[in-house]
N, CA, C and O atoms as a DFTB+ gen file, in Angstrom:
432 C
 N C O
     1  1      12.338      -2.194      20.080
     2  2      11.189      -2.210      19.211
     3  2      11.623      -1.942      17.779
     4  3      12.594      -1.268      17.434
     5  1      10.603      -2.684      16.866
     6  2      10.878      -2.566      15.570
     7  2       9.931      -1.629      14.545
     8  3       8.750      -1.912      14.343
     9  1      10.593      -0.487      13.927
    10  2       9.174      -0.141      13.137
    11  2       9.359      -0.377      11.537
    12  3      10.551      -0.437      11.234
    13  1       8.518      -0.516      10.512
    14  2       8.922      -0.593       9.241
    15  2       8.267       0.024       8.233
    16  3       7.118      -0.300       8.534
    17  1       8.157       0.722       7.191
    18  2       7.427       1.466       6.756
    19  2       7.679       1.078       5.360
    20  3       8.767       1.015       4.788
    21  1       6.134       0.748       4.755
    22  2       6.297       0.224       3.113
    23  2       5.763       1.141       2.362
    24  3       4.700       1.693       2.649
    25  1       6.402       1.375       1.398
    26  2       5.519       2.030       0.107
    27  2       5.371       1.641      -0.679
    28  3       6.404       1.178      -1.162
    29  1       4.077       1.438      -1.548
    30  2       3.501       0.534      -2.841
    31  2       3.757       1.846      -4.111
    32  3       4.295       2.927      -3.872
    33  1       3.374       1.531      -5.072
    34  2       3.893       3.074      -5.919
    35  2       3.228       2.107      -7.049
    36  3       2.831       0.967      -6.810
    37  1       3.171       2.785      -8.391
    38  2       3.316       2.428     -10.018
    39  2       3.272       3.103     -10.785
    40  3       2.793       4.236     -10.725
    41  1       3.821       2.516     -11.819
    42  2       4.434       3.779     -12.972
    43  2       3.211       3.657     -14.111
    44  3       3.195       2.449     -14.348
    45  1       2.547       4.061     -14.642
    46  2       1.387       4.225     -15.185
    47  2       0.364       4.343     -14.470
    48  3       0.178       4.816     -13.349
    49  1      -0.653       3.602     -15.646
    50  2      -2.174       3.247     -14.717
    51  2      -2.236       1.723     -14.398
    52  3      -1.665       0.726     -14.839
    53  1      -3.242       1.990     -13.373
    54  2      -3.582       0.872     -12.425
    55  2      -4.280      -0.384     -13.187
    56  3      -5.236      -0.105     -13.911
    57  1      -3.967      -1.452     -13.106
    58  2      -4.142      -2.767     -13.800
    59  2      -5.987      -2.677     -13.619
    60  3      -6.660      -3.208     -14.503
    61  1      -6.682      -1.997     -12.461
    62  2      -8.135      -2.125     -12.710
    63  2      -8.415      -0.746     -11.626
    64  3      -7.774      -0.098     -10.798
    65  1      -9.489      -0.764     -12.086
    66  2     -10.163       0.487     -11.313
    67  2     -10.155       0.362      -9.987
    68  3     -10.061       1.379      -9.301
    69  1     -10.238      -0.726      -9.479
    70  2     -10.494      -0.668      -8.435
    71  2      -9.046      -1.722      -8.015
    72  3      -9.058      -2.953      -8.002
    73  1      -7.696      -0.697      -7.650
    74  2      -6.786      -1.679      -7.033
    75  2      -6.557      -2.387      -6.026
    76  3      -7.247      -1.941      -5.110
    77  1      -6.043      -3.135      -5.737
    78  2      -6.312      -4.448      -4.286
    79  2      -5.086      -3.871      -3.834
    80  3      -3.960      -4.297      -4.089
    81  1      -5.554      -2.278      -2.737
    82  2      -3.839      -2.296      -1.720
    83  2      -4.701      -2.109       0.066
    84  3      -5.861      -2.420       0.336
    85  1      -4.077      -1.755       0.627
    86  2      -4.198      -1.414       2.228
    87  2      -3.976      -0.336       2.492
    88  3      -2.898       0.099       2.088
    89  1      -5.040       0.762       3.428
    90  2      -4.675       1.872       4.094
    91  2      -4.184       1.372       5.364
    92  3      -4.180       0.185       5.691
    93  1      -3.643       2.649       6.274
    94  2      -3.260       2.410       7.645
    95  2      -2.513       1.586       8.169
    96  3      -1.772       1.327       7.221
    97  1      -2.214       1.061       8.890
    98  2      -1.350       0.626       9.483
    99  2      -1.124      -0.682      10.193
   100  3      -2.249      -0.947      10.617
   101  1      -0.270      -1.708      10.588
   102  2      -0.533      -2.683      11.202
   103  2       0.397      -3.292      12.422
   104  3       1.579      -3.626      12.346
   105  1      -0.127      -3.320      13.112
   106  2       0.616      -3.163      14.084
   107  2       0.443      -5.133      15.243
   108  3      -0.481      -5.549      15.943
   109  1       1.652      -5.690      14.927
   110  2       2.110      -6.874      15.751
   111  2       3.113      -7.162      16.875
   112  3       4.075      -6.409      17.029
   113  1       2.973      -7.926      17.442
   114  2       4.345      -8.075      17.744
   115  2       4.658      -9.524      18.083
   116  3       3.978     -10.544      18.195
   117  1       6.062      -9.198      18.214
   118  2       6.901     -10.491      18.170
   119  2       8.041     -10.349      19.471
   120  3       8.921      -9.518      19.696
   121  1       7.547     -11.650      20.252
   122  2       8.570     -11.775      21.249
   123  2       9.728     -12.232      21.343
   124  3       9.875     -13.433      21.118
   125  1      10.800     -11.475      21.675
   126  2      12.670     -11.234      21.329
   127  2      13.089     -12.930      21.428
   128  3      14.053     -13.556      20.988
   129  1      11.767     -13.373      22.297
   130  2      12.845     -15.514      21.977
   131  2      12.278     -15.845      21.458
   132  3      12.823     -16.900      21.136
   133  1      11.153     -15.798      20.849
   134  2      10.811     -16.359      19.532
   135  2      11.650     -16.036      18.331
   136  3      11.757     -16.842      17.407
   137  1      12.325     -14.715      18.330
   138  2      12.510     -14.167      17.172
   139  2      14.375     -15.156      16.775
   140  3      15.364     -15.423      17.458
   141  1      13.972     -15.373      15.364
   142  2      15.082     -16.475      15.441
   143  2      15.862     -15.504      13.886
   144  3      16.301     -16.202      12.971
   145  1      15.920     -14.458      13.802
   146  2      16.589     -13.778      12.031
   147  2      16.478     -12.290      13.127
   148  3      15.790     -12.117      14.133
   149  1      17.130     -11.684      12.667
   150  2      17.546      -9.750      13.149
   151  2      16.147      -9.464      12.612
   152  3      15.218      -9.428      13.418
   153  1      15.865      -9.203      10.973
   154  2      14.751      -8.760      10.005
   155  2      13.366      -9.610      10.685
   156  3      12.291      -9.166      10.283
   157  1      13.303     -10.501      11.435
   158  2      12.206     -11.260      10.997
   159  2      10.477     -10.673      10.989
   160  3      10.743      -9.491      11.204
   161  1       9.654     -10.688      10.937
   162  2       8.303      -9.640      11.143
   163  2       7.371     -10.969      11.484
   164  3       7.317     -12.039      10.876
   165  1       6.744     -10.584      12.522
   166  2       5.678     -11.174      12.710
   167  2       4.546     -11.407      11.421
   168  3       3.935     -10.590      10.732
   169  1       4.565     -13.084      11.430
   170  2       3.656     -13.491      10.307
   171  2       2.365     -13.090      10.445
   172  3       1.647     -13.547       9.555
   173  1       1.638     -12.190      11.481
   174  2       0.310     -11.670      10.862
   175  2       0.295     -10.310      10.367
   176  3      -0.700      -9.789       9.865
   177  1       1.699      -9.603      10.555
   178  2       2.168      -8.457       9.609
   179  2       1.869      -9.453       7.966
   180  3       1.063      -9.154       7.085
   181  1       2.531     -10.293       7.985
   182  2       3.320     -10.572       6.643
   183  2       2.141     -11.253       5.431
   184  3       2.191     -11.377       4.208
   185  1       1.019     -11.629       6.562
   186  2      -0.169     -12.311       5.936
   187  2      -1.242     -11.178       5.630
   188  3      -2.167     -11.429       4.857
   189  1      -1.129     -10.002       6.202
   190  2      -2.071      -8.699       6.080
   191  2      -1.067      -8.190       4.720
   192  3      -1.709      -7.639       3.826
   193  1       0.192      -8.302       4.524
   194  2       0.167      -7.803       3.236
   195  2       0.209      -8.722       2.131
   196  3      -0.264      -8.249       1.098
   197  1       0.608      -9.809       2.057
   198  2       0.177     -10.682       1.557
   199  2      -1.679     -11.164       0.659
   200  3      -2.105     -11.725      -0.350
   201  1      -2.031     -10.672       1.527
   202  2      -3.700     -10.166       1.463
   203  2      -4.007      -9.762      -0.186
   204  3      -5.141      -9.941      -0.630
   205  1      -2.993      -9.246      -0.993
   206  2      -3.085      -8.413      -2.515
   207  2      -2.222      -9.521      -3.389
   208  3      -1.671      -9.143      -4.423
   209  1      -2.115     -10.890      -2.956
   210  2      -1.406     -11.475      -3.805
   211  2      -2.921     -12.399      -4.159
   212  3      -3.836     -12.825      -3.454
   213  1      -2.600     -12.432      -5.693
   214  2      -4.395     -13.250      -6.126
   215  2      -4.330     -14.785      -5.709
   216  3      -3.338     -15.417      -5.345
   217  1      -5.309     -15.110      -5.817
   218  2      -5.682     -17.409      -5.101
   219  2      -4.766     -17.635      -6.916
   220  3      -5.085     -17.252      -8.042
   221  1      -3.619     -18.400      -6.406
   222  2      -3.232     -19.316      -7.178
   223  2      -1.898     -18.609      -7.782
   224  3      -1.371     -18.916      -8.852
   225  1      -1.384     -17.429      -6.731
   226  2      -0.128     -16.977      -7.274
   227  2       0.984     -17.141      -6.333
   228  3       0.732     -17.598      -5.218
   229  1       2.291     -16.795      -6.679
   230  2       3.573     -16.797      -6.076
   231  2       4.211     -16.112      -5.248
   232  3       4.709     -15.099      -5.740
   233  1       4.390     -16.269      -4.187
   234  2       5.548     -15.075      -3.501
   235  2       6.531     -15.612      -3.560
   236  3       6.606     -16.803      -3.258
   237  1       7.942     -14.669      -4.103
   238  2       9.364     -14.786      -4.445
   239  2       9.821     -14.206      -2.629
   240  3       9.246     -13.280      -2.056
   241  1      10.622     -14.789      -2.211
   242  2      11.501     -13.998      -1.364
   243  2      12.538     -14.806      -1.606
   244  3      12.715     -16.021      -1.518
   245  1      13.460     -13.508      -2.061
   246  2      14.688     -13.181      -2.156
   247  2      15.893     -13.563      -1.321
   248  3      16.979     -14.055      -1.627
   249  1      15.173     -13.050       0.234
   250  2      16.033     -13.196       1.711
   251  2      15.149     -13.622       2.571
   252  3      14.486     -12.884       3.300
   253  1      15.078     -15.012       2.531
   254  2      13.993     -16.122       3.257
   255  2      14.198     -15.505       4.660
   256  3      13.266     -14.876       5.162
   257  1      15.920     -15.719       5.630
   258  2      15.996     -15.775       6.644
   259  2      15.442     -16.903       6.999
   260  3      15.694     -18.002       6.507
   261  1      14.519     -16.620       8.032
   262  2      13.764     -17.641       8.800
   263  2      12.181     -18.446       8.372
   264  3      11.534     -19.445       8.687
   265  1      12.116     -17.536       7.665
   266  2      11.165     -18.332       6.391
   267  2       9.509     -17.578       6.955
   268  3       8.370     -17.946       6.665
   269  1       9.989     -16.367       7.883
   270  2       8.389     -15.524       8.141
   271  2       6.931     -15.624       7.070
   272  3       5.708     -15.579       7.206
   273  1       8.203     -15.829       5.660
   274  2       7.272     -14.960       4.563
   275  2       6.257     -16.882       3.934
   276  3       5.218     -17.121       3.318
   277  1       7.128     -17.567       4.436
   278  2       6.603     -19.001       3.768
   279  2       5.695     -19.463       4.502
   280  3       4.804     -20.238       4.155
   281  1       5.953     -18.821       5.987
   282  2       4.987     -19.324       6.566
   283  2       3.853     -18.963       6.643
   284  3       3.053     -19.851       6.940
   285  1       3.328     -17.635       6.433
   286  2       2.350     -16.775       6.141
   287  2       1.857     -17.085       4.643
   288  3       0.866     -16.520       4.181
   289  1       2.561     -17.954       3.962
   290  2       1.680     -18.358       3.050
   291  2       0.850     -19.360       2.839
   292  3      -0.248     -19.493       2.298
   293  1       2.015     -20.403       3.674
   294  2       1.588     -21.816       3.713
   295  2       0.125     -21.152       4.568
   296  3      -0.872     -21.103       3.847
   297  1      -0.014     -20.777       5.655
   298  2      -1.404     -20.422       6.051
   299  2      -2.261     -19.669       5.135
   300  3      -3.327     -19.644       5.750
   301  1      -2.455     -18.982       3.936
   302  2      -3.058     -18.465       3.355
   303  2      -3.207     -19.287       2.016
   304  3      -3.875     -18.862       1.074
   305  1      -2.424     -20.705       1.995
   306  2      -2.776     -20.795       0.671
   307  2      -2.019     -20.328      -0.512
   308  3      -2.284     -20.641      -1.673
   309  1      -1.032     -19.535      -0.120
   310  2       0.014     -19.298      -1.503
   311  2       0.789     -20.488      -2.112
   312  3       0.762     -21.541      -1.475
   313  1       1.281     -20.454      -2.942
   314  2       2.574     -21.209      -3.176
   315  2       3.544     -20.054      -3.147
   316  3       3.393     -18.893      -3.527
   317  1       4.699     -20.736      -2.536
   318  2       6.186     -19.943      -2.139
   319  2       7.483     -20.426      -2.827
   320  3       7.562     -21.634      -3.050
   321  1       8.337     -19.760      -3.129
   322  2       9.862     -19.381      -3.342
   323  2      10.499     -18.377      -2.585
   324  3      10.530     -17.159      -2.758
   325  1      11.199     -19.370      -1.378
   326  2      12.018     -18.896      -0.856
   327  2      13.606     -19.142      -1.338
   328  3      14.008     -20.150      -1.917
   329  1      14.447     -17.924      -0.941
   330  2      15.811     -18.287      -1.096
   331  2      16.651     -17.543      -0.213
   332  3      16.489     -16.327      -0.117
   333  1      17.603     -18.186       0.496
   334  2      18.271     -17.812       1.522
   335  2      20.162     -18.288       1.140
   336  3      20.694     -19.330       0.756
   337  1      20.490     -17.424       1.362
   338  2      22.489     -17.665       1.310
   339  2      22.820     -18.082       1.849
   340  3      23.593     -18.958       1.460
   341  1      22.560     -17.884       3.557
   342  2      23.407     -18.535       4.970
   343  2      22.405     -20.203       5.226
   344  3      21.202     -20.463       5.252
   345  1      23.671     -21.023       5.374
   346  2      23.249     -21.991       5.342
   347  2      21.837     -22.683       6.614
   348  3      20.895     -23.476       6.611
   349  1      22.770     -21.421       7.846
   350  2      22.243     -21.824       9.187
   351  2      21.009     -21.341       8.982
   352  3      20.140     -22.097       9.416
   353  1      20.476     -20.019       8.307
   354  2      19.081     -19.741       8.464
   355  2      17.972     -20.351       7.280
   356  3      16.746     -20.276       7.367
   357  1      18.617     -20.865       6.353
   358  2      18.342     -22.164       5.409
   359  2      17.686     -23.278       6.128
   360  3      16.533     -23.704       6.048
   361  1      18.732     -23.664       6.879
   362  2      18.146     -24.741       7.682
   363  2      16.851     -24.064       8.565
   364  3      15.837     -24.591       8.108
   365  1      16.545     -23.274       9.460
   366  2      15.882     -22.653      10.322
   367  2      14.540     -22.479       9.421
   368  3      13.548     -23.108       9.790
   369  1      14.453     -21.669       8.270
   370  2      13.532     -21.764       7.587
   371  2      12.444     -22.969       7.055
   372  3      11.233     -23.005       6.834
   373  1      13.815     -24.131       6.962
   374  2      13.250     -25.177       6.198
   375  2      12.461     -25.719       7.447
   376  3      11.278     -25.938       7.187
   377  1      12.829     -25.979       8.704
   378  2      12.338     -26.557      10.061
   379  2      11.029     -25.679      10.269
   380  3       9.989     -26.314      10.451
   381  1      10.973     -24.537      10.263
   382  2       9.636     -23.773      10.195
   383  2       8.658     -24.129       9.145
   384  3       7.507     -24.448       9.442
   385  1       9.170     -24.075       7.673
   386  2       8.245     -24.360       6.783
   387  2       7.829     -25.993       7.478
   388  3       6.802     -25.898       8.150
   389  1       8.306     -27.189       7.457
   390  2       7.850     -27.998       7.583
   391  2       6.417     -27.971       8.802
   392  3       5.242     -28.338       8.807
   393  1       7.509     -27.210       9.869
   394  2       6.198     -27.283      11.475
   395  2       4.988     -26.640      10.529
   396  3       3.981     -27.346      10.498
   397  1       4.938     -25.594       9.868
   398  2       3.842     -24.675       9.019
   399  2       2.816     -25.799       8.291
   400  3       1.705     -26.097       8.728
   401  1       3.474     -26.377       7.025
   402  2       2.647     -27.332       6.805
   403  2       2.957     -29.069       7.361
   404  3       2.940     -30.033       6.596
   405  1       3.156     -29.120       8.450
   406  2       2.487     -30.180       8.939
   407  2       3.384     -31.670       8.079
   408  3       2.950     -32.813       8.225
   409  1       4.489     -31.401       7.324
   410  2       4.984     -32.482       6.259
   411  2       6.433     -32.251       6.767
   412  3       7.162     -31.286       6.536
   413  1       6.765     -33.717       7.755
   414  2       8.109     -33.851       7.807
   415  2       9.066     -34.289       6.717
   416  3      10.281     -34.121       6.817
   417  1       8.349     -34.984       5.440
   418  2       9.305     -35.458       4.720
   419  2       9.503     -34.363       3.843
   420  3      10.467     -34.481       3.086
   421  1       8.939     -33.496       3.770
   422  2       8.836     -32.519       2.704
   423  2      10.039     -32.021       1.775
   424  3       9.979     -32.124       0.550
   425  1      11.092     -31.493       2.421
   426  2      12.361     -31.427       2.095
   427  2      13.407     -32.659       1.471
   428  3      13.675     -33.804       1.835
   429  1      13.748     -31.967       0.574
   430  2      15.038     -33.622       0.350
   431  2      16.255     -33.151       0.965
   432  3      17.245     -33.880       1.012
């Protein structure tokens, strides 16, 4: 089993009175042959935090892996930047993003 624990923080004051975060906790899971990256998190973890990104903004990931985080957007409507080093989970990602939105040519 996997557990992970996030903390949000900021250094001043809050962009509005009323900030867009999450109490408590969330709890998914993901079955060991599905799971195709060591890190990977179940995409309805990844779409519950995702939840505080505004309609018409970006998620950066850094360490795509398997592309959890693209795919939880492509379902919500984000636009994504992923980036991954290892070629093999490059590829793995890109095969997910496509099944996600539905566009085989998508990739060059």
């Amino acid at each position: 089993q996997q557990c992970e624990f996030i903390l949000w923080g900021t250094k001043g004051e809050l962009p509005s009175r009323e900030p867009d975060y999450h109490y408590g906790y969330v709890q998914a899971y993901l079955h060991a042959s599905k799971k195709q990256h060591a890190t990977q998190k179940p995409t309805e973890v990844l779409k519950h935090l995702l939840e505080i990104v505004p309609k018409g903004g970006v998620v950066l990931d850094c360490f795509c892996g398997s592309g959890s985080t693209g795919v939880a957007c492509v379902q919500l409507g984000l636009d994504f930047i992923g980036i991954e080093k290892s070629k093999e989970y490059a590829k793995i990602a890109q095969e997910n993003l496509k099944r996600a939105m539905g566009a085989e040519g998508l990739f060059a």
